[in-house]
N, C-alpha and C positions, 0 to 999 in steps of 0.2 A: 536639446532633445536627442539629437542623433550620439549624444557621447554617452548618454546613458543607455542608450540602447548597444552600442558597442563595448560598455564597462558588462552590460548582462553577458553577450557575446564573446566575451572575453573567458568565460569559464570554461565553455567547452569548445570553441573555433579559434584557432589564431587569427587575432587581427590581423587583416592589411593581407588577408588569404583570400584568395580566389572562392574559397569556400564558405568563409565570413557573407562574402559581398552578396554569395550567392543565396544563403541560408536568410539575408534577413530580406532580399527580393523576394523569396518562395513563400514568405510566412505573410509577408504585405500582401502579398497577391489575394492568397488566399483568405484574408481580411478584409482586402477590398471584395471578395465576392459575399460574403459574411455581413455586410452592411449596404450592399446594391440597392438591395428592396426596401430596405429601410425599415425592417423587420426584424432585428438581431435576435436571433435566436438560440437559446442553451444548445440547441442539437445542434447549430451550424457551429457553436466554439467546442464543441468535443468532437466533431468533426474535426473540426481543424486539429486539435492535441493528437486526436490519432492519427492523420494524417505527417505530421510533422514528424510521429515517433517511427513512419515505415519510410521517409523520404527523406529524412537527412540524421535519420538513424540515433534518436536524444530520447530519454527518458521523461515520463509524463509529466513533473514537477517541472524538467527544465523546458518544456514544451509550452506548460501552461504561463510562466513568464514570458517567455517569447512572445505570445500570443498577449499579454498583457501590452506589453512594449511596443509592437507592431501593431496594435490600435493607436496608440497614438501617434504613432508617425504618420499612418495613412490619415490622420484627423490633420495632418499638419503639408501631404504630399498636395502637388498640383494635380497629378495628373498620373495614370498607369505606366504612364512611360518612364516616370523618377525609375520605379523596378523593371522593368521589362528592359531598360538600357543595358542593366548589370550582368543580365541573362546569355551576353552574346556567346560566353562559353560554355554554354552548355551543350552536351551532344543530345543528338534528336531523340534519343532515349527517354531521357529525364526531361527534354521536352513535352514528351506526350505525358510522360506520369506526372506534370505541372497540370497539363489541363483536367486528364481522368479525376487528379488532386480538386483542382478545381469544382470539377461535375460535381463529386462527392458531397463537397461542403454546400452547391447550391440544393441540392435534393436533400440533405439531411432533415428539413421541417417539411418534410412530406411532398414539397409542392417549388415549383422552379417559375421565381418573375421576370418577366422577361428583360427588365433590367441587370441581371445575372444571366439569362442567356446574352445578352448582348455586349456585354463586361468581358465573357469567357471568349468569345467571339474575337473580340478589337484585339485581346491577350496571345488569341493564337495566332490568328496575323502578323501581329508586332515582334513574335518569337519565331514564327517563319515555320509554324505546326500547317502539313498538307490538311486541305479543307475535307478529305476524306478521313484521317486522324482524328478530328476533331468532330467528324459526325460519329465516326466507331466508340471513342472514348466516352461521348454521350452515349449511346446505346448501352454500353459496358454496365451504366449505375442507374440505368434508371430502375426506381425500383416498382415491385409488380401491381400496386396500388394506384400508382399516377399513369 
């Protein structure tokens, strides 16, 4: 599984790149918040396409593969921390725009379960996001309905 997800990978990231390793933790993640509730919802995977085309900068076709591929590894991971290990290099920047990423995709169906609040939660912890980051990036998307 994971070789077919690095032959997708392979078109636009060098393998065995910091950037590889990086890009396919940030699309799990935001996967695993996309299936939390147990809800999968159209707006939470176009959420994530456009999320992936502002955060690791790919065009929506090769986006929406990604996004194909990285359901099913996260059907096949143990546990958030398989991705969050990969993350150690990231600077605190791209840190928070993982989580804001995150808020985004769980608010997309209108409404946020608390199993995706508590997913986004464990994720910013384990990435070492200040707990005042992770309340402002929530405030940033919620949107004025909810």
């Amino acid at each position: 599984m994971i070789t077919k997800i690095k032959q997708l990978l392979n078109s636009f990231i060098v393998e065995e790149s910091p950037e590889y390793d990086n890009t396919l933790a940030i699309v799990c993640l935001l996967c695993e918040v996309c299936i939390a509730d147990e809800n999968h919802a159209a707006e939470e995977e176009l959420a994530i396409i456009h999320t992936l085309q502002k955060l690791v900068h790919i065009d929506q076709a090769k986006a929406a593969e990604l996004l194909k591929a990285a359901m099913q590894e996260v059907k096949t991971s143990n546990s958030v921390f398989d991705f969050t290990s990969k993350l150690t290099d990231l600077d605190y920047e791209m840190r928070i725009a993982l989580i804001k990423a995150m808020w985004e995709v769980a608010y997309a169906d209108g409404e946020l379960d608390l199993m995706e609040e508590a997913l986004i939660r464990k994720v910013a912890a384990l990435i070492y996001v200040n707990h005042s980051d992770f309340i402002r990036t929530k405030l940033a998307v919620i949107p004025e309905n909810v």
